[in-house]
Residue frames as qw, qx, qy, qz and C-alpha x, y, z in Angstrom:
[[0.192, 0.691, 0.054, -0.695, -28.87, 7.09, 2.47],
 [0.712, 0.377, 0.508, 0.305, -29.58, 7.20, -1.09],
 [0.262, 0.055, 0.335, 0.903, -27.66, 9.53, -4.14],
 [0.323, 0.755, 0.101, -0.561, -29.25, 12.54, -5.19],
 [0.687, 0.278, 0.607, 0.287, -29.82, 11.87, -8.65],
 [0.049, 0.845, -0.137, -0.514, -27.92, 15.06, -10.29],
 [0.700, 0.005, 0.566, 0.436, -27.42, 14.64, -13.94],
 [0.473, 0.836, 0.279, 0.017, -25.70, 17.35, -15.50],
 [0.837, 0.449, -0.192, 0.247, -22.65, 18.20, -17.36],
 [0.560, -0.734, -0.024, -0.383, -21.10, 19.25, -14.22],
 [0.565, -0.425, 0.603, -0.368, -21.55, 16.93, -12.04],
 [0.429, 0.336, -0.838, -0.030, -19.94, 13.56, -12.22],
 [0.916, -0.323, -0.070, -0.228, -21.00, 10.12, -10.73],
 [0.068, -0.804, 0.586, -0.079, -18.46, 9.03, -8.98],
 [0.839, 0.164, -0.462, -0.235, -17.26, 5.40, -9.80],
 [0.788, -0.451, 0.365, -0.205, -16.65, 3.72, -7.29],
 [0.835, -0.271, -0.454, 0.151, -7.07, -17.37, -10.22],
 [0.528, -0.845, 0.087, 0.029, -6.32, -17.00, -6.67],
 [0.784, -0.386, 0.136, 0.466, -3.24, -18.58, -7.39],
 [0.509, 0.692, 0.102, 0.501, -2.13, -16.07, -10.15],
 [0.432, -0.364, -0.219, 0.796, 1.21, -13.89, -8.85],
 [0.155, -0.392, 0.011, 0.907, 0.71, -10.34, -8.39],
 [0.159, 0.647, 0.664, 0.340, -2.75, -9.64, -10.08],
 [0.150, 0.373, 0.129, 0.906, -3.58, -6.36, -10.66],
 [0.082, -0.203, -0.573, 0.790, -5.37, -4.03, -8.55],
 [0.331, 0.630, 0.699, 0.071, -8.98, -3.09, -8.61],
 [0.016, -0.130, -0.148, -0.980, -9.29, 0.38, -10.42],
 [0.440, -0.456, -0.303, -0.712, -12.60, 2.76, -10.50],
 [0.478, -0.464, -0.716, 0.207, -13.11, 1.65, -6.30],
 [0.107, -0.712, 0.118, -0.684, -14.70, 4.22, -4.18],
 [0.237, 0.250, -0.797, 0.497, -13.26, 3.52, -0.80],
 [0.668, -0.532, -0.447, -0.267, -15.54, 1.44, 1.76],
 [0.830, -0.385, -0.255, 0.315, -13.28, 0.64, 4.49],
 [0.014, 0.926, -0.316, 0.206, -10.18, 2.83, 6.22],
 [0.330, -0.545, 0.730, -0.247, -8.87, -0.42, 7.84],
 [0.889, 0.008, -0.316, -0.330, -8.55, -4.27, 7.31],
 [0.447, -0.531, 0.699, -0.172, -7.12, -7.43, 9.17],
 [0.759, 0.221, -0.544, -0.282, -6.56, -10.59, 7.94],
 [0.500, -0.458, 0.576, -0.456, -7.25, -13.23, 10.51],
 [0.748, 0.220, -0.471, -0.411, -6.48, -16.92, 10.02],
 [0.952, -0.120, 0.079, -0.270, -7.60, -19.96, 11.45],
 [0.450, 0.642, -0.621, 0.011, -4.17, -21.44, 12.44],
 [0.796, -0.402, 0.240, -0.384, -5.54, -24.23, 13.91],
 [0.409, -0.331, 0.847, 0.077, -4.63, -28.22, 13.42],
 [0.628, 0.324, 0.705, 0.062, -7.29, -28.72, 11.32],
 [0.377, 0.865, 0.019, -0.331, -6.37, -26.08, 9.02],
 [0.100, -0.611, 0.766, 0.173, -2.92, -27.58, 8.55],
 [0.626, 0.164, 0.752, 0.125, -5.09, -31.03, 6.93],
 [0.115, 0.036, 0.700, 0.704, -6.12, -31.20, 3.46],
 [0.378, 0.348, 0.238, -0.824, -8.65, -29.26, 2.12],
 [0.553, 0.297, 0.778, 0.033, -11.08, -32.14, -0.09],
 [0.577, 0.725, 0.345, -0.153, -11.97, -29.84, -2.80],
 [0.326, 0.899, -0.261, -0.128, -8.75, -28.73, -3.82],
 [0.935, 0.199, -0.183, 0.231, -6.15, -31.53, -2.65],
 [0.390, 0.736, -0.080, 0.548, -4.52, -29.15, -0.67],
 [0.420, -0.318, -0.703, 0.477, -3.52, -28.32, 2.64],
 [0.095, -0.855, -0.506, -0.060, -6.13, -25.68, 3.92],
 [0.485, -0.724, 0.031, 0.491, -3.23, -23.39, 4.97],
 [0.407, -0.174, 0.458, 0.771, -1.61, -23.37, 1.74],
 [0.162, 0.650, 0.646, 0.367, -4.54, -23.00, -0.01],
 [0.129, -0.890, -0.376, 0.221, -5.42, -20.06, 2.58],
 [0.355, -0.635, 0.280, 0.626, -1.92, -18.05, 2.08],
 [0.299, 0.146, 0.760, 0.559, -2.48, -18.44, -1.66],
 [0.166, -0.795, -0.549, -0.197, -5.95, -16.67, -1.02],
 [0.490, -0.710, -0.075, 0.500, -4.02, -13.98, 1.16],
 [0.437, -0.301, 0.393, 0.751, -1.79, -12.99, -1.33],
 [0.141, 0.415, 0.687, 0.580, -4.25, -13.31, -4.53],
 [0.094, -0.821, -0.535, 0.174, -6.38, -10.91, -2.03],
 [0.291, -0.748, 0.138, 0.580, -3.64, -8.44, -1.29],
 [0.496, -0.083, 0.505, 0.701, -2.68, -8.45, -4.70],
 [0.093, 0.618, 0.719, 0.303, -6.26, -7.36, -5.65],
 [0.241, -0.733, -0.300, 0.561, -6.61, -4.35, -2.66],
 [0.368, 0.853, 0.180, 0.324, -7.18, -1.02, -4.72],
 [0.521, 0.003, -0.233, 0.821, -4.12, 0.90, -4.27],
 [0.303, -0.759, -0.480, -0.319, -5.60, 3.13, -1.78],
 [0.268, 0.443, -0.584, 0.625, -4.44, 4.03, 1.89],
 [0.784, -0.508, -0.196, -0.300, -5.70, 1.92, 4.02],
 [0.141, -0.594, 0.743, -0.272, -4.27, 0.40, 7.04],
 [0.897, 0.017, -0.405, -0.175, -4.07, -3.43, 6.95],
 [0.224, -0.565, 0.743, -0.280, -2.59, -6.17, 9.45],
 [0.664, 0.179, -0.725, -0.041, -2.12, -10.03, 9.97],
 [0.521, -0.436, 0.589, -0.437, -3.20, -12.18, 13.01],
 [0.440, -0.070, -0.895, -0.035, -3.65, -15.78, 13.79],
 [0.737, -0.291, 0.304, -0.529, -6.54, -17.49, 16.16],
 [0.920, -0.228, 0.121, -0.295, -5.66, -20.58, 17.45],
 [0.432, -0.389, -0.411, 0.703, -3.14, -19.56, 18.62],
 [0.183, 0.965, 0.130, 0.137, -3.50, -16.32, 18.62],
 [0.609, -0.292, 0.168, 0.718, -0.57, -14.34, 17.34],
 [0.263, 0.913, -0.054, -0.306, 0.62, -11.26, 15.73],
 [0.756, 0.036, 0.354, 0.549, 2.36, -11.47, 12.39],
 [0.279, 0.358, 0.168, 0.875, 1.68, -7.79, 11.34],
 [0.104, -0.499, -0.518, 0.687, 0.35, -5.17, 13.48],
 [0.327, 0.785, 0.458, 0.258, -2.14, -3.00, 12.09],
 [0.326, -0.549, 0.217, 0.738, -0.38, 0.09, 10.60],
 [0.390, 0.680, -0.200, -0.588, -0.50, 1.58, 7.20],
 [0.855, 0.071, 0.492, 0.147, -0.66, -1.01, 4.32],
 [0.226, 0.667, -0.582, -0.407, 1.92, -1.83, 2.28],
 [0.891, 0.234, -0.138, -0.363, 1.20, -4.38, -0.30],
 [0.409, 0.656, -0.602, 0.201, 4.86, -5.76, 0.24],
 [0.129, 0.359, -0.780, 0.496, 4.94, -6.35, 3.54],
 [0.935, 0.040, 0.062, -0.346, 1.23, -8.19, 3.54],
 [0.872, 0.350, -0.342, -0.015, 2.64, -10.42, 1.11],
 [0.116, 0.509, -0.693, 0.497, 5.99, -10.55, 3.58],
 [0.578, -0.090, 0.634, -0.506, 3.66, -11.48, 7.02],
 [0.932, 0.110, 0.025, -0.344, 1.80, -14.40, 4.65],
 [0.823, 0.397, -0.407, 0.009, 4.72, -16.01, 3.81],
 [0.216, -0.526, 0.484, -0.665, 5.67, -16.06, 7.17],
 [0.831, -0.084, 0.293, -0.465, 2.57, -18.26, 8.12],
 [0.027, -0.362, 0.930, 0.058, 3.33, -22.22, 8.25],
 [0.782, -0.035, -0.081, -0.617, 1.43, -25.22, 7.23],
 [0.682, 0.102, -0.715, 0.110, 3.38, -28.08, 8.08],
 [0.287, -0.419, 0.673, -0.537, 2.77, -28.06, 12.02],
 [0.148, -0.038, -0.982, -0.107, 1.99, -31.41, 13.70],
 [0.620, -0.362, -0.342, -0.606, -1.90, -31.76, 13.72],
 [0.726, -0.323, -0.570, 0.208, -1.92, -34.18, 17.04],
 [0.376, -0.418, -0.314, 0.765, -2.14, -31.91, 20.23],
 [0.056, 0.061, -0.023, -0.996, -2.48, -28.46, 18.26],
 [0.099, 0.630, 0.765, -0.087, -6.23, -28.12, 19.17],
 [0.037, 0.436, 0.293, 0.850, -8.71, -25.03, 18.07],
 [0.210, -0.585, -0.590, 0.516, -9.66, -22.49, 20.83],
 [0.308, 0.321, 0.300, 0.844, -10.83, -20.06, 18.35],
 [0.332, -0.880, -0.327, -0.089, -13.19, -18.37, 20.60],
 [0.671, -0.528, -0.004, 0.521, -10.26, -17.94, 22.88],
 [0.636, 0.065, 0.370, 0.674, -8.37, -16.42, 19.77],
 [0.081, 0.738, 0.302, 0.598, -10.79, -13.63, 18.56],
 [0.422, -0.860, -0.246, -0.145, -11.08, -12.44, 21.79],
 [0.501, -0.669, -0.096, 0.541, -7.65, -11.63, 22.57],
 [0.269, 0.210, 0.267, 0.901, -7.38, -9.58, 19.33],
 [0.159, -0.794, -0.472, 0.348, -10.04, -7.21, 21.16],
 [0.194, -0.801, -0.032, 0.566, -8.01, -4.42, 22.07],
 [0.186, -0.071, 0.490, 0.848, -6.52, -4.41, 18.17],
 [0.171, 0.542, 0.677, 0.468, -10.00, -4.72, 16.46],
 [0.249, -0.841, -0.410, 0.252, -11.00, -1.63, 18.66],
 [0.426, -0.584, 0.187, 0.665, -7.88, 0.08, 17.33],
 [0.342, 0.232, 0.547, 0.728, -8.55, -0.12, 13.60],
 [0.209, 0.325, -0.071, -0.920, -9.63, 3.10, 11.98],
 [0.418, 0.669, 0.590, -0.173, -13.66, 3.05, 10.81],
 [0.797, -0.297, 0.136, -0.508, -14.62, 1.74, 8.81],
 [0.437, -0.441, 0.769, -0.153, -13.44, -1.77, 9.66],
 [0.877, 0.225, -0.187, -0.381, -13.00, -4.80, 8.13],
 [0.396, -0.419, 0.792, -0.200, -11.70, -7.83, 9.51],
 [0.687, 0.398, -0.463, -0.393, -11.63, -10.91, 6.99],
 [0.636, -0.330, 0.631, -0.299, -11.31, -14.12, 9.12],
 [0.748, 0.113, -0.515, -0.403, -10.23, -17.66, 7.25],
 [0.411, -0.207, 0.799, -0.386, -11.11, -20.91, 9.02],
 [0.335, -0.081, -0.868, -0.358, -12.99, -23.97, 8.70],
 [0.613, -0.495, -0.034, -0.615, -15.22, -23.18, 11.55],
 [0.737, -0.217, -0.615, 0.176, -14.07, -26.29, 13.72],
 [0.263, -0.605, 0.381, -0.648, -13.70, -24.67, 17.53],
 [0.775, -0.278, -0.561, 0.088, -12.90, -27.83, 20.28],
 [0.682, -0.151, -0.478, 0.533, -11.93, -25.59, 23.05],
 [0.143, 0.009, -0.078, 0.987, -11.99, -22.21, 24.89],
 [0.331, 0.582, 0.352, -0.654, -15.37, -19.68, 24.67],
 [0.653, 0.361, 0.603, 0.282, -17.77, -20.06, 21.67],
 [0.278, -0.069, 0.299, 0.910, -16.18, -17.68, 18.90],
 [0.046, -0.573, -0.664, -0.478, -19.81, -17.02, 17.64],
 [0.382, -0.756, -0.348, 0.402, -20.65, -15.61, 21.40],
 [0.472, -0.407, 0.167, 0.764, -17.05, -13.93, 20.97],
 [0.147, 0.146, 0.373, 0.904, -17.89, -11.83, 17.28],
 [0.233, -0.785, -0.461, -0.341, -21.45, -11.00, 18.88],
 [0.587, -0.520, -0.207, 0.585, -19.53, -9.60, 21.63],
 [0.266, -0.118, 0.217, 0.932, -17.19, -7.30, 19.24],
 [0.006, 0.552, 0.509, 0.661, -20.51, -6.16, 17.22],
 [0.388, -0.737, -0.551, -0.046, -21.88, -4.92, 20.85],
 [0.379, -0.782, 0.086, 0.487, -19.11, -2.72, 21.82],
 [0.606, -0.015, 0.442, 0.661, -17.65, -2.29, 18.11],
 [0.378, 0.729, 0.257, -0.509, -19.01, 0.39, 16.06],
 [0.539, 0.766, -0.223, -0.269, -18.62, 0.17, 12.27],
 [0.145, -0.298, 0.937, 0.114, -16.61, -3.40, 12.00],
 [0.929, 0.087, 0.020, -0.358, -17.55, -6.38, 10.28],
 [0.503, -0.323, 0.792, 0.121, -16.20, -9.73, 10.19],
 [0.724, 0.428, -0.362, -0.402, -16.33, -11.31, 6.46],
 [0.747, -0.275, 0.605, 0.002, -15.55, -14.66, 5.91],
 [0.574, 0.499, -0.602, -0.244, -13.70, -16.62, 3.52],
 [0.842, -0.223, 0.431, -0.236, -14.86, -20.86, 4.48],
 [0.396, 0.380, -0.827, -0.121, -12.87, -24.12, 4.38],
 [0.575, -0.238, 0.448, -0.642, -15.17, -25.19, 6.09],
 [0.664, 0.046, -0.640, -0.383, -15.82, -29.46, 5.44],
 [0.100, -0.225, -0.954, 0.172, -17.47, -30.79, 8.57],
 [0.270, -0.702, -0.579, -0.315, -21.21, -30.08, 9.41],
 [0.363, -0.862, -0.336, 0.116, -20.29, -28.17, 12.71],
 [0.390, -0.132, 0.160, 0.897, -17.30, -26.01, 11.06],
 [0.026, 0.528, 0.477, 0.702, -20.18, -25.01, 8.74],
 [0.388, -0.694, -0.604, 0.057, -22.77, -24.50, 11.39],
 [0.506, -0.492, -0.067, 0.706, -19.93, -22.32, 13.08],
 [0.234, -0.042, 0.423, 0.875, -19.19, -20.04, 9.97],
 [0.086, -0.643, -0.667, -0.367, -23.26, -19.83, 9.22],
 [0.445, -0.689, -0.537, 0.197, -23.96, -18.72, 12.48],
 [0.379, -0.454, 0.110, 0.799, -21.07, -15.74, 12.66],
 [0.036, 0.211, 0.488, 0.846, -22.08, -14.49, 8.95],
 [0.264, -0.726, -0.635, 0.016, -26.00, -14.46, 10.73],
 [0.401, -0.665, -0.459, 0.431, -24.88, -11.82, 12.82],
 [0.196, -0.457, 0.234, 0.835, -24.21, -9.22, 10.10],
 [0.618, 0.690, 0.304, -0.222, -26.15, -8.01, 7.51],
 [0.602, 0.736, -0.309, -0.010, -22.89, -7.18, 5.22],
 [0.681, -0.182, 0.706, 0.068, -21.16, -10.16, 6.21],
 [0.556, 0.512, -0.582, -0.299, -19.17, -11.18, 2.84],
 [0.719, -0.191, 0.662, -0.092, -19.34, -15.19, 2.91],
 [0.593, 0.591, -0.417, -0.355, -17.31, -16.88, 0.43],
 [0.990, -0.026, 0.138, 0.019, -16.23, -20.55, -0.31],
 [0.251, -0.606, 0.575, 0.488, -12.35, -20.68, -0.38],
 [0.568, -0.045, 0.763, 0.305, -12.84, -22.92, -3.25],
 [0.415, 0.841, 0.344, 0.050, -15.08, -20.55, -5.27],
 [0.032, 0.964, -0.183, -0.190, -12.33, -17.69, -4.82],
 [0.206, -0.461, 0.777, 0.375, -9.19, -20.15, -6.03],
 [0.577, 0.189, 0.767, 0.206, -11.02, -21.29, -8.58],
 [0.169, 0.842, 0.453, 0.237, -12.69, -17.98, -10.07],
 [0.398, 0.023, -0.136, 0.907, -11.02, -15.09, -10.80],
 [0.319, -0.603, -0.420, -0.599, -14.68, -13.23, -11.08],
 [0.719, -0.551, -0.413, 0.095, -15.36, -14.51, -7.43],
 [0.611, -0.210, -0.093, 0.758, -11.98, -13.02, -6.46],
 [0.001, 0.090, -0.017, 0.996, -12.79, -9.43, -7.77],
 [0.284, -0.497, -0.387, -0.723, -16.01, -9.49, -6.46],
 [0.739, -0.428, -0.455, 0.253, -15.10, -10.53, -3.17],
 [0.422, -0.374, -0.340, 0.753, -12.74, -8.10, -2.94],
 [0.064, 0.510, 0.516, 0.685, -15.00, -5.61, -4.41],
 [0.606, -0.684, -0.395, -0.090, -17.50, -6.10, -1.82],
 [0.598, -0.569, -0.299, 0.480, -15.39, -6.12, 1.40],
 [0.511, -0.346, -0.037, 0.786, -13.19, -2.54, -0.14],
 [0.070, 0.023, 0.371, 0.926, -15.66, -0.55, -2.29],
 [0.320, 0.258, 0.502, -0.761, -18.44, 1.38, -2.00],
 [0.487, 0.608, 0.626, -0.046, -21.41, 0.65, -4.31],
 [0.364, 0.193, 0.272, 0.870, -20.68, 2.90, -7.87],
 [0.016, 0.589, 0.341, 0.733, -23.49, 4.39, -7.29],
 [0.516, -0.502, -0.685, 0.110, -23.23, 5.78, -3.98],
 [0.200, -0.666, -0.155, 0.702, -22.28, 9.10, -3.53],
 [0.352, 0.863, 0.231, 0.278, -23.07, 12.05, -6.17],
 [0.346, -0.589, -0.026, 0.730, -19.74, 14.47, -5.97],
 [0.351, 0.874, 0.287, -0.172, -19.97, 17.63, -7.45],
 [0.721, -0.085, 0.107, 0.679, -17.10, 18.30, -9.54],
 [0.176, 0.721, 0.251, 0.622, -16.32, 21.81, -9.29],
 [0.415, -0.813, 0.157, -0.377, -17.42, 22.31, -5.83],
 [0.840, -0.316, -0.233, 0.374, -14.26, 21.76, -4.62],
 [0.358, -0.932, -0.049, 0.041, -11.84, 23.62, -2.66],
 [0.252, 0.719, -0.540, 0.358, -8.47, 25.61, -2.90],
 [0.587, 0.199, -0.533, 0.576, -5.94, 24.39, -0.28],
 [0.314, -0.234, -0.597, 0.701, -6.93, 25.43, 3.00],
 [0.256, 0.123, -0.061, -0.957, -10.09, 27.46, 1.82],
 [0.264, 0.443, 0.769, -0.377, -14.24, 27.43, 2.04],
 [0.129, 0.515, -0.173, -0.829, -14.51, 29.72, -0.56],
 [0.611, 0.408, 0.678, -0.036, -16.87, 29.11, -3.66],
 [0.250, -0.197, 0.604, 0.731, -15.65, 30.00, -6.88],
 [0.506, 0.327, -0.240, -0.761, -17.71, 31.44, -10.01],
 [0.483, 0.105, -0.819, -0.291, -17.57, 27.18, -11.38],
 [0.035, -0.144, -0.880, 0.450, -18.79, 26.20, -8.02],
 [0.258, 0.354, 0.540, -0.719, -21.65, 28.48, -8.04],
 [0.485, 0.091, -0.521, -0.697, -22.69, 27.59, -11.49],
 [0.321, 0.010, -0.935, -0.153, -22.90, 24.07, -10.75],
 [0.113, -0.229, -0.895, 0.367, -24.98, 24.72, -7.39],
 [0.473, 0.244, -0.008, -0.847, -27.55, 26.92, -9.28],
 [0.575, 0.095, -0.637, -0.505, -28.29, 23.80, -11.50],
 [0.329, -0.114, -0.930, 0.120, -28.07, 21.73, -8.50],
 [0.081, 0.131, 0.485, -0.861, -30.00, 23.91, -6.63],
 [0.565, 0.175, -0.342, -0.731, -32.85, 23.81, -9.42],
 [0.596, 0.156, -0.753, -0.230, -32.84, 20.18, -8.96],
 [0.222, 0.080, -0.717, 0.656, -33.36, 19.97, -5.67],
 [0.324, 0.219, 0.457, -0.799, -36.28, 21.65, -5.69],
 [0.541, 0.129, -0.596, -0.580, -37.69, 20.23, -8.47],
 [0.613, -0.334, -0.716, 0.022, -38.39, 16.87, -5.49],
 [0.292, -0.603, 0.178, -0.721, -39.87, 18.75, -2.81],
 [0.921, -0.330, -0.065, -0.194, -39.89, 17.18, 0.71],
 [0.953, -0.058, -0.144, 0.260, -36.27, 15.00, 0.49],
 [0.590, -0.768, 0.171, 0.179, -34.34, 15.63, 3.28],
 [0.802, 0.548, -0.096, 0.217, -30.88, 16.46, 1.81],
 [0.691, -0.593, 0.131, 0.392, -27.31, 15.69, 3.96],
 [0.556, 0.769, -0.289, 0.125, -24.08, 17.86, 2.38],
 [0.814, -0.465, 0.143, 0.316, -20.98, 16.41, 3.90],
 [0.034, 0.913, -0.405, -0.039, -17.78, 18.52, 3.82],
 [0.895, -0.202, 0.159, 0.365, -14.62, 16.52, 3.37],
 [0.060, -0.864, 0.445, 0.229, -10.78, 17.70, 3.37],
 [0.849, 0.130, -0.452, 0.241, -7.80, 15.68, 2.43],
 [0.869, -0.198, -0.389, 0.235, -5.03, 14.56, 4.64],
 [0.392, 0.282, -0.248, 0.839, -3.01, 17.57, 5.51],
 [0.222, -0.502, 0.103, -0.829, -3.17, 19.12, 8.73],
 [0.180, -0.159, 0.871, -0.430, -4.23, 18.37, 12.23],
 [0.049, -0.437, -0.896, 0.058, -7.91, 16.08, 13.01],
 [0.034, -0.563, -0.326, 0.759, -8.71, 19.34, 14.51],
 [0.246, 0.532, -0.237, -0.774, -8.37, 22.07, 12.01],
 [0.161, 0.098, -0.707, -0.681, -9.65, 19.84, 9.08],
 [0.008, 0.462, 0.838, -0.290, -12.64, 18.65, 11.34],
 [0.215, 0.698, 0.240, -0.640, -13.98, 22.49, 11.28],
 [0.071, -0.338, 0.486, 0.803, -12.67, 23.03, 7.85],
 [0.007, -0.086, -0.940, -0.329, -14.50, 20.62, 6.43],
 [0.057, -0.557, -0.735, 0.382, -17.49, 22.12, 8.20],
 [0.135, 0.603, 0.117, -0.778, -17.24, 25.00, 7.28],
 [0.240, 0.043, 0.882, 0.403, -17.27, 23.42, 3.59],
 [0.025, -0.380, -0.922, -0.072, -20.52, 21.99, 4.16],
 [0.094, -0.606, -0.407, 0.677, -21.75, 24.74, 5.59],
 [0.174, -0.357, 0.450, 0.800, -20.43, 27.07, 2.54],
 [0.016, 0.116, 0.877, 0.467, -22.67, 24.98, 0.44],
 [0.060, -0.684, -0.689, 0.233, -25.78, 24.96, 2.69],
 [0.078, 0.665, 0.056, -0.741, -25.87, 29.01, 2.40],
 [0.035, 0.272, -0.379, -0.884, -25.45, 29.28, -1.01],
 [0.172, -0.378, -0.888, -0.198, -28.42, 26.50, -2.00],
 [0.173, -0.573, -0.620, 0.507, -30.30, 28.57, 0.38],
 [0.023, 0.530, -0.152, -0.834, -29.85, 31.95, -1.07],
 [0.108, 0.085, -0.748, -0.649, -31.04, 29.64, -4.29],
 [0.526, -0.253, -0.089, -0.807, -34.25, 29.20, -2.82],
 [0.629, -0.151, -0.762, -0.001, -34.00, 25.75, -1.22],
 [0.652, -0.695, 0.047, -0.301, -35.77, 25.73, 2.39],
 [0.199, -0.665, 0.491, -0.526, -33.24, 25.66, 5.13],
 [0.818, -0.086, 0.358, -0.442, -35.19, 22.59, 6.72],
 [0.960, 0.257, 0.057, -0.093, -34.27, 20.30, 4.23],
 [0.592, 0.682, -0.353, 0.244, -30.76, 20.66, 4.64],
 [0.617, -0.743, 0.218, 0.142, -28.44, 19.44, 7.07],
 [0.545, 0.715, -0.355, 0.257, -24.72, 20.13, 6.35],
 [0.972, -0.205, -0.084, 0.082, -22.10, 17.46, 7.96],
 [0.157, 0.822, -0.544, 0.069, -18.32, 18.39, 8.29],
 [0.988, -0.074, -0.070, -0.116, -16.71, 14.78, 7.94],
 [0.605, -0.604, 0.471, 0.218, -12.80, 15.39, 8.37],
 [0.106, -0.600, 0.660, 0.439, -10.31, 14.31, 6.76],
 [0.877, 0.408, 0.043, -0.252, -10.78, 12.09, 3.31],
 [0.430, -0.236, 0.829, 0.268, -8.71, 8.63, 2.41],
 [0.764, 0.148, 0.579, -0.243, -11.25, 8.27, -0.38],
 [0.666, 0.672, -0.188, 0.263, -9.12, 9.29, -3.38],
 [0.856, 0.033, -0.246, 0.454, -5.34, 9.10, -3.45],
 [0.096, -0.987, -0.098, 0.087, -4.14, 11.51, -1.21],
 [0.519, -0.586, 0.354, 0.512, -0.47, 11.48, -2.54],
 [0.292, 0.398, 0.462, 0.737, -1.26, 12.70, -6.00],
 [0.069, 0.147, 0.021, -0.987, -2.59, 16.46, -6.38],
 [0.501, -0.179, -0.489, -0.691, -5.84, 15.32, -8.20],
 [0.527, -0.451, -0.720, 0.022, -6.78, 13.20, -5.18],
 [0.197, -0.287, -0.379, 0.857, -5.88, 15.83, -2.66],
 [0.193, -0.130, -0.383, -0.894, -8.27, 17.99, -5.19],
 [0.496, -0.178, -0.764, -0.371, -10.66, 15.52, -5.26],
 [0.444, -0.467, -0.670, 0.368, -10.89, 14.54, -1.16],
 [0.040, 0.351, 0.461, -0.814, -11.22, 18.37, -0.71],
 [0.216, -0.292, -0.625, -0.691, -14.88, 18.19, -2.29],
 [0.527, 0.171, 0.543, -0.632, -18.85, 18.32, -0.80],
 [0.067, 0.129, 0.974, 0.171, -20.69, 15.06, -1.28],
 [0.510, 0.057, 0.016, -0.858, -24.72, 15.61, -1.79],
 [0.266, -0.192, -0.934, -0.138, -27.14, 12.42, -0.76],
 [0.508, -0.305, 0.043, -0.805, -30.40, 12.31, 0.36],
 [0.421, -0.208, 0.687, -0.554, -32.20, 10.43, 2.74]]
């Protein structure tokens, strides 16, 4: 969908080295994701040296783990830690805390012997199934590796699999990839997504740019991607429009018609308090709240469809201005 281009004094767009300790978070992100995973390639050949950096690919990765987590807008997502090849759990997915990321990476080893410890990374995605099915939408699942795979089902097969029975997940990559059929591997998996982030470990530890714009991508929406109306938001447990609300949705209402024809979606959103239920309807009724009054302003009925989206992670909901903020209607058009 695309913004409804509302521009008046109002209404507000809403803005949306690796090895360096404890870099700052991004600011000004409008939340993309509700969930991530960090999944790494914990193979034998991840535990060699990685040619472009002189490193061992493991250290290099956990160095890229941290510099990531260090980056994550301080939001409320839920985040977790696996391994393929083996496959293991070093954090279960659960509410992130930037601590106890940084805890589960340092956890992860890079000195195992390479001889014997082969790479069934097909084998590996697939038994983190029943978690990737568990993470709260939308999903993001960040996966490093070098693409090598000598064993098991082919992992490509295995992430076209999750995209057929997933809904709202991607798999992003971050490659150490240095033989021709690690690449091949890593090509072929990014193919199968249109917002598939693919990044060269060696671009992100080398570039701190690369690094916030990686994690840009994978945890923030586009700045310009929702229009919120500031104003029309809601008391605490109330649908009610206020004298400032209904100023703002006479002007918006003027604007609206002013592009006859475009199909326009309001989406209700609460914050966090309260059951799924009762903020499911609230939030409807929101949307709703809006739709009538635009109406009464002369906008056709037809062109409106009004969305009650639940609860809202996309400001902070443990300050009072984000709680404010998440209990708001969004306005985008088709």
């Amino acid at each position: 969908m695309r913004t409804l281009p509302v521009f008046f004094a109002a209404a507000a767009l809403v803005l949306g080295s690796a090895f360096a300790a404890m870099a700052a978070p991004l600011a000004n992100c409008s939340k993309k994701v509700e969930s991530f995973d960090f999944v790494v390639d914990y193979s034998g050949s991840m535990m060699m040296s990685y040619p472009k950096l002189k490193k061992v690919k493991m250290e290099v990765a956990k160095s890229l783990m941290l510099s990531i987590n260090d980056k994550i807008p301080s939001l409320n997502y839920d985040g977790g830690l696996h391994t393929v090849a083996p496959a293991s759990t070093i954090l279960p997915q659960g509410v992130w805390d930037r601590a106890a990321l940084a805890k589960g990476v340092a956890k992860l080893r890079s000195n195992f012997d390479i001889v014997g410890r082969l790479t069934p990374m097909g084998d590996g995605l697939k038994a983190h199934e029943g978690t990737f099915a568990g993470m709260k939408r939308k999903a993001a699942v960040i996966f490093f590796s070098d693409g090598d795979n000598n064993r098991g089902s082919d992992p490509v097969a295995e992430v076209q699999s999750l995209y057929q029975t997933q809904r709202d997940l991607v798999v992003h990559i971050v490659s150490f990839a240095d033989t021709k059929n690690g690449k091949a591997t890593l090509d072929r998996i990014a193919a199968l997504n249109k917002d598939c982030v693919y990044v060269d470990a060696y671009e992100l530890a080398t570039n701190e740019a690369a690094l916030d714009k990686f994690v840009k991508e994978v945890f923030c929406g586009a700045e310009d991607e929702v229009i919120v109306l500031r104003g029309v938001n809601f008391a605490f447990d109330s649908y009610a429009l206020d004298n400032k609300a209904m100023g703002i949705l006479n002007e918006a209402a003027t604007l609206i018609k002013s592009k006859p024809g475009t199909p326009v979606s309001l989406q209700g959103w609460t914050d966090y308090i309260g059951s799924d239920e009762y903020n499911a309807k609230l939030s409807q009724h929101r949307a709703d709240s809006v739709k009538s009054y635009l109406i009464k302003q002369g906008v056709p009925a037809s062109r409106l469809t009004a969305i009650g989206k639940g609860k809202s992670y996309k400001y902070d909901n443990k300050t009072a201005e984000g709680r404010y903020m998440n209990r708001r209607t969004e306005v985008l058009t088709d």
